[in-house]
C-alpha positions, -999 to +999 in steps of 0.1 A: -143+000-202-134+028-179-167+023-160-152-004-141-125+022-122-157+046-116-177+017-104-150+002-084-137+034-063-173+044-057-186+008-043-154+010-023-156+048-009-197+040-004-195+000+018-162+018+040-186+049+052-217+024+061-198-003+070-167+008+088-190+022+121-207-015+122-174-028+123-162-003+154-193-011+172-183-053+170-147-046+178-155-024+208-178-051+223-157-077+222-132-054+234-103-053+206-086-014+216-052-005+208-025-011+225-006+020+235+032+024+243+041+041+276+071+056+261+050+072+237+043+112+229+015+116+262-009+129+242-017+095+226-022+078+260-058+088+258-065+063+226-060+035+240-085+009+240-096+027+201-109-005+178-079-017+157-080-040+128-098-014+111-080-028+079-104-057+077-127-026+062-110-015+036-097-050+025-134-066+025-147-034+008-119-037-013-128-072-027-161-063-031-158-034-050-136-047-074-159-079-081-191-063-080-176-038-110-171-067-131-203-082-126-221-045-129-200-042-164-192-074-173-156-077-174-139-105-166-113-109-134-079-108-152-044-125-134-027-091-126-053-075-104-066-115-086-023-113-079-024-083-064-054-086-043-042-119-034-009-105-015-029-080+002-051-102+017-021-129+024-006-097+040-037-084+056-042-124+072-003-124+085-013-089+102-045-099+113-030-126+136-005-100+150-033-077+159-053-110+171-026-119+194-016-087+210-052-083+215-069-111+226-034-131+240-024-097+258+011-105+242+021-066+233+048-073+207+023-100+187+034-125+168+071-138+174+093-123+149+103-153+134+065-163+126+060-130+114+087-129+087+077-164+078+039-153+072+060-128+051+077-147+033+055-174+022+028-146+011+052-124-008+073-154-022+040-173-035+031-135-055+066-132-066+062-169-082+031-166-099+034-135-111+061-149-136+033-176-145+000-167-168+016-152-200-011-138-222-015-145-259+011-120-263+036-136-239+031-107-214+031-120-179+024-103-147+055-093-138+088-090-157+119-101-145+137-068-154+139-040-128+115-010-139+116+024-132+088+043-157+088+007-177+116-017-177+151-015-186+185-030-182+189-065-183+169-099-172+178-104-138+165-139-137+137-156-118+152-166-086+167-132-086+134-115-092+117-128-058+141-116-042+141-084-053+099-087-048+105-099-015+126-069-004+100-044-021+067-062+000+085-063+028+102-030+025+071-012+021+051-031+044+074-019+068+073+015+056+034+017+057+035+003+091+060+027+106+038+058+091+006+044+108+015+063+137-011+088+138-048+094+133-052+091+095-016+093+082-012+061+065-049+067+055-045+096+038-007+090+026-018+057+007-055+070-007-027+098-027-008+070-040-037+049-054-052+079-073-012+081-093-019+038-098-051+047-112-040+072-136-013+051-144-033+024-156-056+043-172-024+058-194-003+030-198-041+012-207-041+037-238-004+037-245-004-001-244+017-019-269-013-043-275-027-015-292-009-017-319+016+013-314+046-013-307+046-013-349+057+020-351+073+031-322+082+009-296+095+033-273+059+050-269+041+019-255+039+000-229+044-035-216+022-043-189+002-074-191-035-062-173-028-021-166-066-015-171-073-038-143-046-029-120-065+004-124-092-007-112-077-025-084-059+013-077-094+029-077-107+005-052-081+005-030-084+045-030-122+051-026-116+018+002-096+037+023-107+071+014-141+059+033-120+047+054-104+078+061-139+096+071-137+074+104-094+072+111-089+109+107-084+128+145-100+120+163-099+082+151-129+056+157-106+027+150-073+022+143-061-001+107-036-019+126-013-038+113-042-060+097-044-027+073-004-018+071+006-045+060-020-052+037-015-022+022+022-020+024+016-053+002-006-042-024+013-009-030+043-029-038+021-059-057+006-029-082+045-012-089+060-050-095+027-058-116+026-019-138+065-023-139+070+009-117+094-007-093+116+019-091+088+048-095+071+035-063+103+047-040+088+087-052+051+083-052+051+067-017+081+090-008+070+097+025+065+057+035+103+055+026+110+090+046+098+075+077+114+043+074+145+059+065+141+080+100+141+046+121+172+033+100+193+065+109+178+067+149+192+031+153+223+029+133+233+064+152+223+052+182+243+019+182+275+034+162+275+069+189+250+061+213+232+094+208+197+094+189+193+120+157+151+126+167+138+133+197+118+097+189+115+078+158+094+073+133+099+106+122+061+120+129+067+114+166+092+137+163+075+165+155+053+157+179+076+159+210+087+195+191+052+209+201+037+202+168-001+194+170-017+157+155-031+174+131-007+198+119+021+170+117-007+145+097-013+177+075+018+186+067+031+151+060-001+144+034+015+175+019+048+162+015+032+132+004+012+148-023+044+165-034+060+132-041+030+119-059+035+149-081+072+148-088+065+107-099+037+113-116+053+140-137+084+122-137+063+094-151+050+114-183+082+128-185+095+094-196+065+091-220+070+120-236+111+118-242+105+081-255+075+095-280 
């Protein structure tokens, strides 16, 4: 059964390499570059006109590699991981027409706000729904409507409650992977590290399961998660996806993910911590999504409160930049303090495992 998470992440990692340069060749002849700011570190004025909506890639590739696994061992599709790649293509379509319209319209900010949030909303509301739908023969569905931190605790928060709280985490880190996407392969990297901790937390919480049995004798020492074997396989798309991905955004970038990408992904890393009931967890392992968004909050709520600005410029990579720092050396360093957080969750994560067994 663990073939399908070797199959999927190696389809993924193998159709972004080949297919990603076919897809810079048709976006630079019809013309679809990136939009630069002019108030931007100067350095990046010479990518403009770099393809963008390079996260039609790694969403396509993404698809594929998790279907073409099932039909290689066959294993059927289960609710959990169709969910989850369902909001990141909802996502990925919302972002798509912003990158479409700033591109092709020549309208710089995109969609209007208001359309935006709306494309939002009815994407991450319609997840949020049906993840409470499809219980298995167990009476496990998707998602739970308890808040989870290593599994879930506290009490039942409710349903109308609970897509609230899903809507603030899509959104949230949509946001946050959007903000980060800033640089040549940041994002890229960043997200590739958090998808290898989803796949090894499906894998464990796949042997740990409380379908196995184990619930008889310890209850504590299981988990449950309705589909974590699949959401790992979802996870080790996702990260050989983007990790091909990565051979072609890294500095100097080919093409750009745009928001098409962020926000897809942004999506899909909240869809798999709602789904593995991580909720909670997710705030660590993408630690430096929510340290970026977190340097925005504090550049406009100082600047409005005492009209002086914390950074030099915000998101927080930019920075750095304007400090002297190189591209490179602030991507590198960042996917370091990334892999750090992925580190402290994931240990964090058996932690909790280990106290309950």
């Amino acid at each position: 059964m663990m073939n399908q998470i070797l199959f999927a992440g190696v389809i993924g990692l193998f159709l972004t390499l080949i297919g990603t340069p076919l897809l810079i060749k048709l976006l630079a002849r019809k013309g679809y570059g990136q939009y630069i700011r002019d108030d931007g570190p100067r350095e990046h004025a010479s990518k403009r006109g770099t393809p963008t909506m390079g996260g039609i890639a790694f969403i396509l590739a993404t698809l594929a590699a998790y279907f073409l696994s099932k039909v290689i061992t066959g294993k059927p599709p289960t609710f959990s991981g169709l969910l989850v790649l369902g909001l990141m293509v909802g996502m990925g379509m919302v972002g798509f027409l912003d990158d479409y319209i700033k591109i092709v319209k020549r309208r710089s900010l995109g969609l209007r706000a208001k359309a935006k949030m709306a494309g939002q909303l009815i994407v991450g509301i319609g997840f949020a729904v049906l993840s409470l739908q499809f219980a298995d023969s167990r009476g496990q569905t998707p998602a739970s409507t308890k808040l989870s931190f290593i599994t879930d605790f506290g009490w039942t928060i409710g349903p109308v409650l609970f897509v609230v709280w899903a809507l603030f985490m899509i959104l949230a880190m949509s946001n946050g992977v959007n903000l980060t996407d800033g640089l040549d392969g940041l994002a890229t990297g960043a997200s590739v590290l958090v998808f290898g901790a989803y796949t090894f937390i499906g894998v464990w919480q796949f042997q740990e399961s409380c379908a196995n049995g184990d619930s008889l004798t310890n209850p504590g020492a299981c988990y449950e998660v309705r589909d974590p074997l699949d959401l790992a396989v979802v996870a080790s798309a996702l990260m050989g996806s983007c990790l091909g991905f990565l051979w072609w955004n890294t500095s100097p970038a080919k093409i750009f993910m745009g928001d098409t990408g962020s926000l897809a992904l942004g999506g899909v890393l909240a869809g798999l911590a709602i789904c593995s009931r991580t909720e909670l967890l997710l705030a660590i392992l993408g630690g430096l999504f929510v340290l970026i968004t977190m340097s925005v909050v504090i550049q406009v709520g100082s600047f409005r409160l005492t009209g002086k600005r914390v950074f030099r410029m915000a998101p927080l990579q930019h920075h750095f930049e304007l400090k002297g720092w190189s591209e490179v050396l602030v991507v590198v360093r960042f996917w370091i303090i990334q892999g750090i957080c992925v580190i402290v969750g994931l240990g964090l994560f058996y932690a909790g495992w280990a106290a309950d067994k």
